[in-house]
N, C-alpha and C positions, 0 to 999 in steps of 0.2 A: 504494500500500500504506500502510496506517494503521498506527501503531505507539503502543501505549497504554500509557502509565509511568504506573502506581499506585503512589502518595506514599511506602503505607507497605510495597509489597514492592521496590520499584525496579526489577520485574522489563519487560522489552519485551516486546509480543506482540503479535500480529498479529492482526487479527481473524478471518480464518482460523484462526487458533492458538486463538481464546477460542470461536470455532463448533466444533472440534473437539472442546475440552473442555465445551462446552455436551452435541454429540452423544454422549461418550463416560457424561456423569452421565446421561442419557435412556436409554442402552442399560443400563447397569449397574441398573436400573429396569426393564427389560425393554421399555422403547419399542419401537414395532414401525416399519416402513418409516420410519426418520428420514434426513430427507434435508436438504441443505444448499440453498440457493437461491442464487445468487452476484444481489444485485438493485445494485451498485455504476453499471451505466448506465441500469435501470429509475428509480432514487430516491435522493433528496439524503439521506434520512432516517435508512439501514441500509445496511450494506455486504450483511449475509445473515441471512437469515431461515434457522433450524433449525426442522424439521417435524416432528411424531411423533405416535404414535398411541397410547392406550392403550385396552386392552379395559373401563377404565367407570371414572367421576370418579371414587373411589378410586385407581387405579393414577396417573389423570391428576396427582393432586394431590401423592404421592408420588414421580412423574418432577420436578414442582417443585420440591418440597422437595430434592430429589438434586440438582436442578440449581444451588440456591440456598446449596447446603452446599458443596460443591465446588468453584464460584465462589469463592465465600468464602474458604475454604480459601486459594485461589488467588489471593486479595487483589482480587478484583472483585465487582464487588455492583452488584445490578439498580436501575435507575432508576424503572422503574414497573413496577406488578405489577396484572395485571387478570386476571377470572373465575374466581380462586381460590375462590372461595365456592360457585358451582355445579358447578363443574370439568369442564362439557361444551367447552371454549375457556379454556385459560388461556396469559396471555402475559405472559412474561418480558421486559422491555426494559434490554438491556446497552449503548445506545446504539448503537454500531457492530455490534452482533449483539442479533437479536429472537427468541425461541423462542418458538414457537406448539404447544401440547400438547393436543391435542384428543382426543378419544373416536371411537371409529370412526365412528359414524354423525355427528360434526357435521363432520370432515373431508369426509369424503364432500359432505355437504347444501353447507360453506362454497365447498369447491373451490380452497383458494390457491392451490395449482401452476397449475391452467389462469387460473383469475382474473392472476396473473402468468405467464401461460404463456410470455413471450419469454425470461425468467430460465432462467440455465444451472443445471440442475438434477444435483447429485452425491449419490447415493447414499450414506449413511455405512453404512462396512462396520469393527467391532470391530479396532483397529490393535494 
């Protein structure tokens, strides 16, 4: 288990705990099937990867912005940020948690989940 101390809230969290509030700014956005990926023995890279879908770049870039406000908020801030600009694939990189915000049809076309198909895959359901 990783435990992440930001400077300036002092707060611990787990990354679990920062995929959960990645899922939670995704839903309140209205993300559709967001789901947690647990890839801690598939990859050195991410502990988990957060899934979600929105119904068309618009919505997609607005679950970012949610996610990236909230974050914040929350005294964590993403390390890299890609395909914000076309917002068919946008990816949020929190280091130990990666949020992937795609448009229905390029989930579908990219395939994560089966692409890492060994990863334990959870459901995030509104806590």
């Amino acid at each position: 288990m990783i435990f992440i101390i930001n400077p300036k809230t002092k707060n611990k969290r787990t990354s679990i705990e920062k995929g959960k509030l990645i899922s939670k700014a995704a839903y309140d956005k209205k993300g559709r099937q967001i789901c947690i990926m647990d890839m801690h023995t598939l990859t050195t890279s991410t502990d988990y990867f957060i899934v979600c879908s929105a119904g068309s770049t618009t919505q997609a870039r607005a679950i970012a912005d949610n996610i990236d406000d909230e974050l914040n908020i929350a005294g964590e801030h993403f390390i890299h940020k890609e395909g914000y600009k076309t917002g068919e694939w946008i990816l949020l990189d929190y280091g130990d948690c990666v949020a992937h915000i795609f448009t229905e049809e390029s989930r579908e076309f990219y395939g994560l989940e089966t692409l890492w198909g060994d990863a334990e895959i959870t459901k995030y359901e509104d806590e």
